[in-house]
TIKOLLUM-8164 format. One record per residue: residue in three letters; x, y, z of N, C-alpha, C in turn. Coordinates in steps of 0.05 Angstrom, whole numbers, plus 5000, padded with zeros to 4 digits. Layout:
N
alaXYZXYZXYZ
...
END
This chain:
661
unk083917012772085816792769086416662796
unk085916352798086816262828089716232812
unk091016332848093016292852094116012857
unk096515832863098015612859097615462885
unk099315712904099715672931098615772951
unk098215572977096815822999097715713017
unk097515883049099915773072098215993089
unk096415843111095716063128098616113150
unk098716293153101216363177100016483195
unk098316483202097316423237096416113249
unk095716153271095015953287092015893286
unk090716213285087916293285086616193258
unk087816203239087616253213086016493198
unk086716673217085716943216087617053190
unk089817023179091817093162092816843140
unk090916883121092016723088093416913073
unk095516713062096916833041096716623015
unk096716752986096516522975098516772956
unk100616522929102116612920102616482891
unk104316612881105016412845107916562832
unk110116392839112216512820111716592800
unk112516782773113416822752115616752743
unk116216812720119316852710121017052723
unk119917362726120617482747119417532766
unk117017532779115617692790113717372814
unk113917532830111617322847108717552850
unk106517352848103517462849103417422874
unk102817652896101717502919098317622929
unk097017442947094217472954094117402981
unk093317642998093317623034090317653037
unk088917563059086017483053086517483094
unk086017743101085917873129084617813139
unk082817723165081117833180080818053200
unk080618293183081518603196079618713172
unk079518953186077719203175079919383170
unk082619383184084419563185086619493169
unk089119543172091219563149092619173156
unk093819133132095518843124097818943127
unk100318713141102918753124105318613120
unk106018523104107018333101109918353086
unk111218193101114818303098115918093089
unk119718153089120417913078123718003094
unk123617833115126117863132128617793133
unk131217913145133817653137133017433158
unk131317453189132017353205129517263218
unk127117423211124617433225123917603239
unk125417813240125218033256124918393242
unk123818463248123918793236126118903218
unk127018973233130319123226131318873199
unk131519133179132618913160130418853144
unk127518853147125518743127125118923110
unk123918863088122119003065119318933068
unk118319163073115119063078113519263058
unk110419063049109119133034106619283057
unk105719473055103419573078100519623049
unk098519553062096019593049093119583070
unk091819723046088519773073087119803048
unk084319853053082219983038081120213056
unk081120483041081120663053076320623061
unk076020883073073320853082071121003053
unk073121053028071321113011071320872989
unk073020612998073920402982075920412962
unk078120652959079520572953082020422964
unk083420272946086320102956088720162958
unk089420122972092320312985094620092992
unk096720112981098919962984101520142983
unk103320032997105420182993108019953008
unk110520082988112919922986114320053010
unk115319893029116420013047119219873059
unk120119973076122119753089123619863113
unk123819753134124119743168127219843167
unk127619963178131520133180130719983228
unk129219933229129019783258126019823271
unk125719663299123919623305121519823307
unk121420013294119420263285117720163263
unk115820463258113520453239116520483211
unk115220263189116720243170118020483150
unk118920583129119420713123118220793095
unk117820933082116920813051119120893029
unk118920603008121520682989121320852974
unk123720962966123621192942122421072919
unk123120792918122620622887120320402897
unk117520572882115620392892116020112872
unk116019802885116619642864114219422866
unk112119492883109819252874108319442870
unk106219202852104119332834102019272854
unk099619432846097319412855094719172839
unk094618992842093518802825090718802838
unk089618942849086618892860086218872891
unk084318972907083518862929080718952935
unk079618942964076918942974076618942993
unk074318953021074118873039070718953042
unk070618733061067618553072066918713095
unk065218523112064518543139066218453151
unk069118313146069918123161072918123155
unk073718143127076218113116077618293098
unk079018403094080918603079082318373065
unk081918453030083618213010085218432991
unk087818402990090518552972090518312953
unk091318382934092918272913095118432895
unk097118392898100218562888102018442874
unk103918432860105918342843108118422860
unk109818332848113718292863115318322858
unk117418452844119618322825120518062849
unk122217892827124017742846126517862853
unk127118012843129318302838128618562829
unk128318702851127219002833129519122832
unk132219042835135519202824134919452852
unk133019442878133019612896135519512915
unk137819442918139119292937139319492967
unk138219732971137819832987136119803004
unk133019762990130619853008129619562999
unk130019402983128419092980130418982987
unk129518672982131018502990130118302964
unk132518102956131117972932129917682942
unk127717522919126317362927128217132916
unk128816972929129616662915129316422922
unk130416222918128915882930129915842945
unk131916092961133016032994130316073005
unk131015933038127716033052128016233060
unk125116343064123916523056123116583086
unk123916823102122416843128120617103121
unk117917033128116317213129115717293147
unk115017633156113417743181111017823174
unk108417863191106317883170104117913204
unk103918153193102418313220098618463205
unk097418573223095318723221094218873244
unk092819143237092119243261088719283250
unk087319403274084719373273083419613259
unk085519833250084720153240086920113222
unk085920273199086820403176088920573181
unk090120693176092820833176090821143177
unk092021333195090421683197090821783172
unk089522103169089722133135093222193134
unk093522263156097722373146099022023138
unk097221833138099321533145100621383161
unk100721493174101821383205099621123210
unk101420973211101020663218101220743253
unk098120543269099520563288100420253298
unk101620193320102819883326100019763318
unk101719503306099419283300098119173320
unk096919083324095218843335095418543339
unk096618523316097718143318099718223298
unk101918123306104117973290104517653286
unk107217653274108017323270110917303246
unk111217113245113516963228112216703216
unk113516703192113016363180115516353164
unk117416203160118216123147117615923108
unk118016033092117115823073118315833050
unk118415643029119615673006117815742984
unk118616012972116416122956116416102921
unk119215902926118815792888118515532888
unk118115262896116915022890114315042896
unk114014702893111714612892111114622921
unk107814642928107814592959106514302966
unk107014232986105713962986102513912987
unk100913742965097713822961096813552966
unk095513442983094113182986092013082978
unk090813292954086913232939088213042919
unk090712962919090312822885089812392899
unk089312452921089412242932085912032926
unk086911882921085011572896083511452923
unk080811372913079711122932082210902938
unk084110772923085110632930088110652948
unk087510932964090110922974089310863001
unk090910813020090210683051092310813062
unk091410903092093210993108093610833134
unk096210803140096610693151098310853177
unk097710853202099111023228102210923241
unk103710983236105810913251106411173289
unk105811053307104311203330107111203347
unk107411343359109711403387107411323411
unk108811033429106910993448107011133479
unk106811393477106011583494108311573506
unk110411673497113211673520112411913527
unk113111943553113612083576116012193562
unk116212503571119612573571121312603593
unk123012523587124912533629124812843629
unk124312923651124613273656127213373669
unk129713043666131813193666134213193641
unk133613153623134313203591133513293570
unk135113563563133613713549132713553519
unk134613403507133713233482133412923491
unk132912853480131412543476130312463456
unk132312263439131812003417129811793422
unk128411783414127211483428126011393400
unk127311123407126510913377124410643386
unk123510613368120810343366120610203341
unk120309953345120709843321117309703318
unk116209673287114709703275115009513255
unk111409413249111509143229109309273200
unk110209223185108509393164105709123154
unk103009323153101009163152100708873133
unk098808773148099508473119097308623098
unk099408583073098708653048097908363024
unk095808373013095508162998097808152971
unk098408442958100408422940102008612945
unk103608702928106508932937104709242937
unk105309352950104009582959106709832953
unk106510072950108210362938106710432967
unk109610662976109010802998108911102974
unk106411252984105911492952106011762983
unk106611762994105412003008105711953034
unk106012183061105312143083104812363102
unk103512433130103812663135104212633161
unk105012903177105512813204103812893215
unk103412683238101012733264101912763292
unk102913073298103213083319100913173345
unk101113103363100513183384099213363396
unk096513463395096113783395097913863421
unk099514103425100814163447103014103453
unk103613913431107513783444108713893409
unk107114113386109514153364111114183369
unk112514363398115014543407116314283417
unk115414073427118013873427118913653414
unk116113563396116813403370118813573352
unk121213473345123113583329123513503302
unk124013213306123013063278123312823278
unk122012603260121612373260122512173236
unk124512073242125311773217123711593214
unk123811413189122411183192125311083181
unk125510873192128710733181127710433172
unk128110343148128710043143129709853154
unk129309603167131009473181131209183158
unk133809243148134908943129136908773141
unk136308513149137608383163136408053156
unk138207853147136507533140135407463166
unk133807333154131007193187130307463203
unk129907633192128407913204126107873230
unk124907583220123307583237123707473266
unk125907403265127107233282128107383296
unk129707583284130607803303129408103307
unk126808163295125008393313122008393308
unk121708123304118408103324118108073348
unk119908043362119808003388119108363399
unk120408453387120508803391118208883388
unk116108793369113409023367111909073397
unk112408923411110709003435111909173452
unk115109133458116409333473115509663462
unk115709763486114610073483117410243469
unk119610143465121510263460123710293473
unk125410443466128310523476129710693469
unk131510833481133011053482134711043459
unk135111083435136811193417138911113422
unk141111063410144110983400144810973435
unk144010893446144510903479145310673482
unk145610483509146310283516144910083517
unk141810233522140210013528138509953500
unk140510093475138909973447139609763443
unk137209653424138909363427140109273400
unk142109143392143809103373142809103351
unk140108923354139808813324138709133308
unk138309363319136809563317138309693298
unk141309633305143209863286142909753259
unk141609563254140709433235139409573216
unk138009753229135209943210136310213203
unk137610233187139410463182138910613154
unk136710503138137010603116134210733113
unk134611013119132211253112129911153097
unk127311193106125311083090123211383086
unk122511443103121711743112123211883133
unk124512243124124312393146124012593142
unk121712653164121012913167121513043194
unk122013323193122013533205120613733215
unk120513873233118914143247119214313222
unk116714343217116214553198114114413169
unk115614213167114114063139111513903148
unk110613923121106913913129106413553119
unk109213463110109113213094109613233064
unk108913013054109612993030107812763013
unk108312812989106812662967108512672940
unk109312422933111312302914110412322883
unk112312222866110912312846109112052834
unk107412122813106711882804107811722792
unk109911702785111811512775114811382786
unk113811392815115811332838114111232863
unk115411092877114211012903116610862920
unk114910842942117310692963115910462970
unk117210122963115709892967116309772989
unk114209673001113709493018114509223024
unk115409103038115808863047118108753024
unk119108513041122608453034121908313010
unk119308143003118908042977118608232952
unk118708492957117908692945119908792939
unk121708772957124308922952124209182969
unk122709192994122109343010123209193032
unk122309353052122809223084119809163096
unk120108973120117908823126117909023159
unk120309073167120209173193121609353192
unk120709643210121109793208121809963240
unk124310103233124010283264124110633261
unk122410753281121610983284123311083298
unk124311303295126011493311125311823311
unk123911793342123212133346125912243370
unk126212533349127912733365125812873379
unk126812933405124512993425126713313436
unk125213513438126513753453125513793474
unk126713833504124713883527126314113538
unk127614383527130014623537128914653563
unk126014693570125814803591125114623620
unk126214243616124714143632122914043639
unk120714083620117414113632117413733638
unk116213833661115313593673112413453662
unk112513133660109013123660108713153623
unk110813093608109913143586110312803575
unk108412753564108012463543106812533516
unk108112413506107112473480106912163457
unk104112213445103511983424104312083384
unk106412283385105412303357106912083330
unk106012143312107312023285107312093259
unk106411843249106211943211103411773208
unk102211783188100511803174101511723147
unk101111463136103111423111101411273097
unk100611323069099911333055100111083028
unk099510983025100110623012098210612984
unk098710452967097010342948097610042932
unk095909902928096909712910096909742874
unk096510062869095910102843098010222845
unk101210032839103510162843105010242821
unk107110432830108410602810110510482794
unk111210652773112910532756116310452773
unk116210632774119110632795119610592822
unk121110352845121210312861123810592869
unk122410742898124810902899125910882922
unk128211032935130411022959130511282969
unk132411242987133011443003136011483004
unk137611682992141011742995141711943013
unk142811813036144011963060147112083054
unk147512353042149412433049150512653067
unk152712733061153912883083156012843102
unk157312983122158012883139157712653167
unk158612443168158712283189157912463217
unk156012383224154812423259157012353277
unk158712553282160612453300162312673318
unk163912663340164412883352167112993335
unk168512933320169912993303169613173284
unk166713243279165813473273165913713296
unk168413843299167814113313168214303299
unk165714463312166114793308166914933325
unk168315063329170015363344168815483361
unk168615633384167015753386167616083371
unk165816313381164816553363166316533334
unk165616253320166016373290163716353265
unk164816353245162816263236164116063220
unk164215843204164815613211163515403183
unk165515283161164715133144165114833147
unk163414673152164414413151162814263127
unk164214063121163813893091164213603098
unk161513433080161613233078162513113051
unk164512893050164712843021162812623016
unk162312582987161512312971163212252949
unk165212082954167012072928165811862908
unk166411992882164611722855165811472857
unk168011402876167510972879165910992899
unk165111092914163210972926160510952917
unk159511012903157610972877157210892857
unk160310912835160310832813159110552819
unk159910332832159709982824156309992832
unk154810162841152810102854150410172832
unk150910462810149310592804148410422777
unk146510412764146410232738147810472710
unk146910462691148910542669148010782661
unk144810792664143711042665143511222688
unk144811092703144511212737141611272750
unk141111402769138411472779137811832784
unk135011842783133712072777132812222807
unk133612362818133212452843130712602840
unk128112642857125912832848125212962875
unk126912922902126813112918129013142945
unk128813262958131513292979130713423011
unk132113363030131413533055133913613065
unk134413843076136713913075136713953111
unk139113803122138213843161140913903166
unk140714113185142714213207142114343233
unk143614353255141014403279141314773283
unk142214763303140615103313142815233304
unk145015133298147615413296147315373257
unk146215213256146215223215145015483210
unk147015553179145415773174145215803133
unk146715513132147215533101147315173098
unk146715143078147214903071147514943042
unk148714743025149214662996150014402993
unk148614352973150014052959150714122935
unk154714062935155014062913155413912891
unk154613832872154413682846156713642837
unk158913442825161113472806161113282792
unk161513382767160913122734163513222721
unk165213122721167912962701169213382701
unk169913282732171213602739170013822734
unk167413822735165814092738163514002749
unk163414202767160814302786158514382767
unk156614212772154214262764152414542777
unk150014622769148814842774147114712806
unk147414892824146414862854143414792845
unk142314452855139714422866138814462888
unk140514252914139514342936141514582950
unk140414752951142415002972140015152984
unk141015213007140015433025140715623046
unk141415893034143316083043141816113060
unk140416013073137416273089135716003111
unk138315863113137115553130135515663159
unk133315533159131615623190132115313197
unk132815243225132715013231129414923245
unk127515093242124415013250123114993230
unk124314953193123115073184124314753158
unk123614643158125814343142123814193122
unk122314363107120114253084122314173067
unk121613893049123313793035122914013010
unk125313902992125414172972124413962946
unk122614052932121513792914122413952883
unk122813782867124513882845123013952814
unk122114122802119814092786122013982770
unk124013942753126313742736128013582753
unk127113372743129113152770131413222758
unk134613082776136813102767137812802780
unk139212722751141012532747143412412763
unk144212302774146312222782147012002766
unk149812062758151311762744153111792748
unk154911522740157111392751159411602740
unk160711652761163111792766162712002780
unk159612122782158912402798159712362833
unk160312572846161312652859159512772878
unk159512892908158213072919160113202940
unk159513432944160513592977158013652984
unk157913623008155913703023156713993054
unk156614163038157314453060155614533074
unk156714593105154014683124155814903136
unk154015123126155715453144154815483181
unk156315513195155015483217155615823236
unk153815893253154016113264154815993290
unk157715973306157415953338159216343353
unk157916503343159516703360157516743383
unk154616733387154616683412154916443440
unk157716353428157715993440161316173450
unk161216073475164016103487165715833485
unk164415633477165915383474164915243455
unk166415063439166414913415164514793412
unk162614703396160414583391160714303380
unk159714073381161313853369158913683356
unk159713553331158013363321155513163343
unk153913073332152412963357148312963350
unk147312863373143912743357143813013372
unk144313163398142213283417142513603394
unk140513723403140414033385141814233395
unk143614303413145714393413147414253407
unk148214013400150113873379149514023347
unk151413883333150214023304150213713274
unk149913793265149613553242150113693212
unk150313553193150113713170149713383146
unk147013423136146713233121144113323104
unk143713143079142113133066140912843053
unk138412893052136612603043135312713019
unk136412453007136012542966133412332971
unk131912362959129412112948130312082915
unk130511832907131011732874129711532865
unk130111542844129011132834131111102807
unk131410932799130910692813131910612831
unk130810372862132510352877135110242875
unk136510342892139410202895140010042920
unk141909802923143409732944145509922965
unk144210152974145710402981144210533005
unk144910593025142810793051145411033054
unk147811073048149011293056151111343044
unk152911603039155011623031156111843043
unk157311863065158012083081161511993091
unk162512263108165012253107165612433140
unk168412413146168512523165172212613168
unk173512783178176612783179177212613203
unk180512553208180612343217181012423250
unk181112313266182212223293185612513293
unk187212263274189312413272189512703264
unk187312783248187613033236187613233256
unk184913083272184613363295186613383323
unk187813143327191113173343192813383327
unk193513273304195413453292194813683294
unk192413713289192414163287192614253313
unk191314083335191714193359194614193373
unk195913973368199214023370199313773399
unk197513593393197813373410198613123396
unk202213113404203512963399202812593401
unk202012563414201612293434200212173443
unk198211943447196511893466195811733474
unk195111593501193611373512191511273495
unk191011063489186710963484186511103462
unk187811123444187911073415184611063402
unk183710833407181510703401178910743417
unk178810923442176911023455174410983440
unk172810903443170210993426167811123456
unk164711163436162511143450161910853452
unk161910723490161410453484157710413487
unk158110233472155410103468155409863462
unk153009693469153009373456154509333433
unk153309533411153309483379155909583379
unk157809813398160309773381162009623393
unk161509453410163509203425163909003399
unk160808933393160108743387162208803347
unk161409013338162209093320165509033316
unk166709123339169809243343170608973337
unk168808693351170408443347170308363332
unk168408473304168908353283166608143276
unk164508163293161807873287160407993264
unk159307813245158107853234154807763229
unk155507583259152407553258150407733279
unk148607673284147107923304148307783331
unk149107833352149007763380146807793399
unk145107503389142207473407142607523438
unk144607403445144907373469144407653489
unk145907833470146208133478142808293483
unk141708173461139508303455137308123473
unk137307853473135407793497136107863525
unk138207973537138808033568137408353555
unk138008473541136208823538133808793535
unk132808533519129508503527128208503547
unk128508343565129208283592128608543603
unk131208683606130709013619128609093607
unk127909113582126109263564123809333575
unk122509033579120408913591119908963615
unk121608983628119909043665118109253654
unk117509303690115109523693116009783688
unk118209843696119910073694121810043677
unk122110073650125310033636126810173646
unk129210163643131710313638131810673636
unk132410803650132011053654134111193633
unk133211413615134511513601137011653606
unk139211693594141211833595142612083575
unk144112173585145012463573146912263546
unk146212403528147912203505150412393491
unk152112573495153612783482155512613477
unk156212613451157612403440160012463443
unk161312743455163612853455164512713481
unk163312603499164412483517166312233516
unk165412143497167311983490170312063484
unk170612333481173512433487175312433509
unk173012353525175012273554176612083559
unk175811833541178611663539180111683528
unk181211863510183911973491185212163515
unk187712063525189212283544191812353526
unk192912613533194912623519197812523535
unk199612403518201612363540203412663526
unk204212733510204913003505204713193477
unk205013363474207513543496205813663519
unk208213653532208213723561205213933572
unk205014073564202714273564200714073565
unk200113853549197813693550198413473565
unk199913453575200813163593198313023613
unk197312823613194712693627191712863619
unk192313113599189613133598188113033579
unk186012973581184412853567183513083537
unk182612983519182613103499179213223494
unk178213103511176113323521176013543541
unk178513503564178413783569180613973553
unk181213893530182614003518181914233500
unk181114053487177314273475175714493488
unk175114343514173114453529174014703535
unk178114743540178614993553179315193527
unk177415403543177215673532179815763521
unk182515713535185215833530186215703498
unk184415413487184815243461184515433444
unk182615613449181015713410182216043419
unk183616113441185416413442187316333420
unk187516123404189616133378189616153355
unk188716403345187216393313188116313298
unk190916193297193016143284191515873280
unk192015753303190415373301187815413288
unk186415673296184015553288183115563251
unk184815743243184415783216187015473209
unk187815373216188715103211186714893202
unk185814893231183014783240180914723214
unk180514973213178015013185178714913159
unk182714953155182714893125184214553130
unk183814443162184514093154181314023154
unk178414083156177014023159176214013133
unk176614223118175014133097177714003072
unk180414103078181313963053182713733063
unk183313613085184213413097183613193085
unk184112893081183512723075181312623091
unk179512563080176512393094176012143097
unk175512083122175011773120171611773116
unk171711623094168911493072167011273086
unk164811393094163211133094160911073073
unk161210833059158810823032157210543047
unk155610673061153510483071149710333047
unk151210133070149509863040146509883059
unk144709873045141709693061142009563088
unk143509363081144009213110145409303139
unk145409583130147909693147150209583149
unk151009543132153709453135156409663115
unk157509793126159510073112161409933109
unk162010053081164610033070166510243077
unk168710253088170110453099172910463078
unk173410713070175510773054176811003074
unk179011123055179811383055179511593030
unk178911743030178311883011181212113000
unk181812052969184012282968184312592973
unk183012652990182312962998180313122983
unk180413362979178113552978179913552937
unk176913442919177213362896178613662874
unk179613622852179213832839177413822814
unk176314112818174214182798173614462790
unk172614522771171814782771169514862777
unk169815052796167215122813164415242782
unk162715222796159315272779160015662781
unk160215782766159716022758156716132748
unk155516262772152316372771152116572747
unk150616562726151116772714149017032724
unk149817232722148517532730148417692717
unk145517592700144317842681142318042689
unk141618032713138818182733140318422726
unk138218722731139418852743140419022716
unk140918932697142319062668144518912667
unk146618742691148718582698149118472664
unk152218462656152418262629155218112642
unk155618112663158417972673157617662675
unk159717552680159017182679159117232702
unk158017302726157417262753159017172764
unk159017092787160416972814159816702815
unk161616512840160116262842158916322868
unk157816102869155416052880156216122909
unk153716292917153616472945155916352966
unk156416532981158716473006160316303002
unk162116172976164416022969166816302957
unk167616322970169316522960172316482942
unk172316392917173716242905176316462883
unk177716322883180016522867179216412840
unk178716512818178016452788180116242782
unk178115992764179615732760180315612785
unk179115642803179915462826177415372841
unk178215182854176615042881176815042897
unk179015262911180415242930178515432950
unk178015382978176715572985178315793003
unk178815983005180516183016179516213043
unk181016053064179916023095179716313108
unk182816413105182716663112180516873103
unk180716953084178017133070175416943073
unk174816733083172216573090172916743119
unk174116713134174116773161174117113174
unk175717133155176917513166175917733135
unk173717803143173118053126175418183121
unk176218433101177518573099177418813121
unk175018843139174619133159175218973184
unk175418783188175918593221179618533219
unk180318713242183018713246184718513255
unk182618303268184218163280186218023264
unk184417973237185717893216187917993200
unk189118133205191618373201193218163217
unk191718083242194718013263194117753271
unk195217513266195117253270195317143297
unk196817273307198417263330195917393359
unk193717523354192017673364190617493373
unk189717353400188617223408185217233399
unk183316963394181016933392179317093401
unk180017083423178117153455177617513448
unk179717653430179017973435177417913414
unk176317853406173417823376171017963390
unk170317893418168917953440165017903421
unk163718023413161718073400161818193381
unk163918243367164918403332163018073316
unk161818143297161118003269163617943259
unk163717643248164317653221163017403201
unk162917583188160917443162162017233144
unk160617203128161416983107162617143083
END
C-alpha cells in the first residue's frame, strides 16, 4: 500500500519518512540509509528527555525488530511496559534499512507515549551504523536531527500542475544585510506580468537562496490598491527597495496592505484548491502592483551576506470558480502588546461581528486554509470561532507552535464564516527566560500574534485585528498623568495620516525617490517600535515624575509587582479593544470594541481511553463551567507554585521555578 505522505528530514536525504493518518492510528514508513538500527521519536520540544521513541533494525538472520520505547533523558531510551506499535513489515538492502509500523493516535499510555494530534508535531529521528548487541544495547547514534511537521493534513503536492500553468518569479534584488542589525524588513514593489486575459494565482513556492535559509524568515506578497496606481508605483519597479515601515518608506507603500501570499520558514509552499484562486490585475478584481516584504534574521552579524531569494508563483488563465482573499486577523502590531518578563503570558486579538457583518454577502465565505504566526517566545496559538454565543469546535489551534516551523494548515472541510460570527485570536507566550518585558513589534525578539485565513468569495476586507488602549496600560501601571499624549512612531505615512489627507502626498514620496536612487541609499536602522515610548513622560505620581514610559517598563523593579502584573494580564485580554477592520485600500475603520464577548466556551468531548465524560474545553483555557471567563490567577499560578499563596511576594523570587499553563 503507498502511503499518502512523505517528508525527508535530513539534509542528505539519507532519512525518508512517509506516513497516513487513520481514524485512530497513523501508518508510518522510514526508508534509512543504514545497515544498522532506525529511530524515530516524537518530542515535547525536540529534544530527548520527554520523547517516545520507536527503535528498529533487521537483525543479521533477517529478522525485524522494533520496539516501543521512551527517553526518561539524554540516555539510551528505555523500553515500555505497554508495547503500542505494531510491526507492519520491513527489510534491508545493500544500502537501506525499510520499517513499516502502526501508531495509535492515543494508546491511553499517558506515561511512556505521548499522544498524536494536528498540533505540530516535533520529530527526532536518528540512526547508527550497527545493529543493537545480542543483550540490546543501542550504542550512540551516528546522525541525529529534528523536523518539525503536521502529521494529520494534507501536505503540499505540486504534480497536479497542467501545461497551462506559468510561473512567474517575484526575486529579492540581492540585498546585502547590514552586519549591524540583527533583523531587517526590506520591501520592493512589483508589477505583475502583462496578461492577455484574467489570470488565478493556483499555487506558489519559495525560492530561497542556497545558504541564506537561516536568515530568510519569511516573505509577504501584499496588494497595493490605490486609484491611478500607476501613477503612483511605476516609478518604484526599478528602485532596489527599502527598509520596512521605516522612514525612508515611501508613503504611497502603506498602500499595499492587503495579504496576497505569506509564507514562512518551514513551509514548502502551497497549492490552492481547484475551485478557488487569487486574481490578477485591478480589471480582474485583483491588483496590478504588488509589494514584497522579506523578514531577514542576521543574530550573529555575519558580515558579507546578500541575498536574492523569493517566490515562485504559479498563474493560469484556465481560471477557477471562485475569486479568493486573504483575512488578517489578530492582534494589532504594536508595542502595546506587552509581555512580562519570566511568565508565561496570554494575549488576544479581537474580531468583533460589525466589523464584518456589512461586508460579508448572505451566505458568507468559505475559508479552505490558515497560517498561524508568532515569533520565538510563541508557544500556542488558537483561533477562536463564535456563532450566536457559542464557540464553535477549534480549526486553527496549535498547542505545540515551533516558530521555524509555519506550514499553512489546509482544511480537508472548509469552514464558513457568516454574518454575526465573531473571532479571538489567543497567542500563549513563554518569556521566563527574558529579565525584561517583551513588546509587540516586526524584529524576532519582538512578538506578534496573528493569523491569515485564505476564503472566497472575495471580499472588500485585508484585516480585522484589535489591540487595548494607550489608557489601559497607564492605568494598570498606576501612571496617573502625562506629557505627549499622542507620541507616535514618526514616519512620513503617520504625519501625513495624523493630518487627516486623503490623498497620497507625492511630494513626500518624490524627495524619498530621490534618496532611493543614489548610488548609496539610505542606511538601515534599528526599528523597535517600543521606542516610541519615549515620548510619553509621566508627570505623576511622584515615583514616575519625568520618566518616560519606556524606562518605566524597561525597569526591572516594574514587574517585582505580581499584584500589577496579574492586573496586567486580565486588562489585556478583557479590557475594551480598540478595532481595526481594514478595507483593500488600506484604509481602517477604527472603533471600540465592547470588551471580551460572552459565550459559551466549545467543550472537547473525551471518549479515548474508555473516557464517557463531556470533556474539557479546549487545551490551556482554563474555564469555570458555563463561563468564558478565563481565570488569570489559576492561568498564572499553579496550585504547587507558592508565590501564588502570597500576592504581596515580589516577581523577581520566581528566579527559574516553571510555571505552566
Amino acid at each position: 500500500m503507498e502511503l499518502m505522505h512523505r517528508a525527508v528530514l535530513d539534509q542528505d536525504e539519507a532519512y525518508v519518512m512517509l506516513w497516513e493518518p487513520k481514524d485512530k492510528e497513523i501508518i508510518f514508513e522510514v526508508q534509512v540509509r543504514t545497515q544498522g538500527y532506525v529511530g524515530l521519536g516524537f518530542s515535547p520540544n525536540g529534544g530527548m528527555k520527554g520523547a517516545d521513541v520507536v527503535l528498529g533494525w533487521v537483525a543479521d538472520d533477517g529478522k525485524v525488530m522494533l520496539q516501543d520505547c521512551y527517553a526518561t533523558d539524554y540516555t539510551m531510551p528505555k523500553i515500555d511496559k505497554s508495547q503500542d506499535v505494531e510491526l507492519l513489515g520491513g527489510y534491508q538492502n545493500d544500502t537501506h534499512t525499510v520499517l513499516r509500523f502502526s501508531r495509535p493516535l492515543d494508546s491511553c499510555d499517558a506515561d511512556e507515549d505521548r499522544k498524536l494530534t494536528s498540533d505540530t508535531i516535533r520529530l527526532i529521528w536518528a540512526y547508527g551504523r550497527e545493529d543493537p548487541d545480542e543483550e540490546g544495547v543501542v550504542k550512540m547514534h551516528d546522525v541525529r536531527g529534528t523536523k518539525s511537521l503536521y502529521l494529520m493534513e494534507p501536505r503540499f503536492n505540486q504534480t497536479a500542475v497542467g501545461e497551462d500553468v506559468r510561473t512567474w518569479e517575484v526575486m529579492s534584488p540581492n540585498v546585502t544585510l547590514p552586519d549591524n542589525l540583527s533583523t531587517l524588513y526590506w520591501c520592493k514593489m512589483y508589477k505583475i506580468p502583462r496578461l492577455a486575459r484574467k489570470n488565478h494565482i493556483i499555487g506558489y513556492v519559495p525560492v530561497i537562496q542556497k545558504g541564506n535559509e537561516k536568515h530568510v524568515h519569511h516573505i509577504l506578497l501584499y496588494e497595493c490598491h490605490v486609484s491611478d496606481s500607476e501613477r503612483h508605483f511605476e516609478k518604484w519597479l526599478d528602485v532596489e527597495g527599502a527598509q520596512c515601515y521605516g522612514p525612508n518608506m515611501p508613503v504611497s507603500w502603506y498602500k499595499c496592505n492587503a495579504p496576497l501570499i505569506a509564507w514562512a520558514v518551514g513551509s514548502e509552499g502551497e497549492m490552492f484548491p481547484e475551485h478557488a484562486g487569487f486574481p490578477l490585475g485591478e480589471e480582474h478584481g485583483g491588483a496590478t502592483y504588488l509589494m514584497m516584504e522579506i523578514h531577514y534574521d542576521n543574530p550573529q552579524l555575519r558580515k558579507g551576506v546578500a541575498d536574492g531569494s523569493g517566490l515562485r508563483i504559479l498563474h493560469t488563465e484556465r481560471t477557477r470558480a471562485h475569486d479568493a482573499g486573504v483575512l488578517q486577523l489578530g492582534h494589532y502590531v504594536t508595542p502595546l502588546e506587552v509581555i512580562p518578563p519570566r511568565m508565561n503570558w496570554l494575549t488576544v486579538g479581537h474580531c468583533s461581528a460589525d466589523c464584518l457583518a456589512d461586508r460579508l454577502p448572505a451566505e458568507g465565505v468559505r475559508v479552505f486554509q490558515g497560517v498561524l504566526h508568532a515569533h520565538v517566545l510563541g508557544r500556542e496559538i488558537n483561533l477562536r470561532h463564535i456563532r450566536d454565543g457559542q464557540e464553535l469546535p477549534p480549526v486553527f489551534a496549535d498547542n505545540n507552535y515551533d516558530f521555524n516551523y509555519q506550514q499553512a494548515r489546509v482544511l480537508q472541510d472548509e469552514v464558513a464564516i457568516l454574518r454575526g460570527d465573531s473571532f479571538i485570536t489567543e497567542c500563549r507566550y513563554d518569556s521566563r527566560k527574558r529579565s525584561l518585558p517583551t513588546f509587540g513589534g516586526f524584529g524576532t525578539e519582538e512578538e506578534m500574534c496573528l493569523a491569515f485565513l485564505s476564503y472566497y468569495p472575495r471580499l472588500n476586507v485585508s484585516s480585522c485585528l484589535s489591540r487595548p488602549s494607550l489608557e489601559t496600560l497607564l492605568g494598570t501601571l498606576g501612571v496617573e498623568d502625562i506629557h505627549n499624549r499622542d507620541a507616535i512612531i514618526k514616519t512620513p505615512a503617520s504625519e501625513w495620516e495624523l493630518n487627516g489627507r486623503s490623498d497620497l502626498p507625492e511630494e513626500i514620496d518624490n524627495s524619498l525617490y530621490e534618496e532611493l536612487t543614489q548610488e548609496e541609499g539610505p542606511a538601515a536602522l534599528p526599528l523597535e517600535m517600543a521606542q516610541s515610548f519615549r515620548g510619553i513622560v509621566a508627570k505623576s505620581p511622584e515615583k514616575y515624575a519625568n520618566m518616560s514610559l519606556y524606562d518605566i517598563l524597561k525597569d526591572e523593579a516594574t514587574w517585582e509587582d505580581f499584584k500589577m502584573v496579574m492586573r496586567l494580564q486580565d486588562e489585556a485580554v478583557y479590557s475594551k479593544h480598540v478595532l481595526y477592520c481594514g478595507e483593500l485600500d488600506g484604509r481602517d475603520q477604527v472603533k471600540m470594541s465592547e470588551g471580551y464577548p460572552d459565550f459559551v466556551p466549545y467543550w472537547a468531548p473525551d471518549t479515548t481511553c474508555g473516557n464517557q465524560d463531556q470533556g474539557t474545553p479546549t487545551k490551556g483555557r482554563p474555564f469555570q463551567p458555563h463561563s468564558n471567563k478565563i481565570n488569570v490567577r489559576k492561568m498564572l499560578c499553579p496550585s504547587d507554585l507558592s508565590i501564588c499563596k502570597s500576592p504581596q511576594r515580589p516577581l523577581g523570587a520566581l528566579g527559574n521555578r516553571p510555571i505552566f499553563f
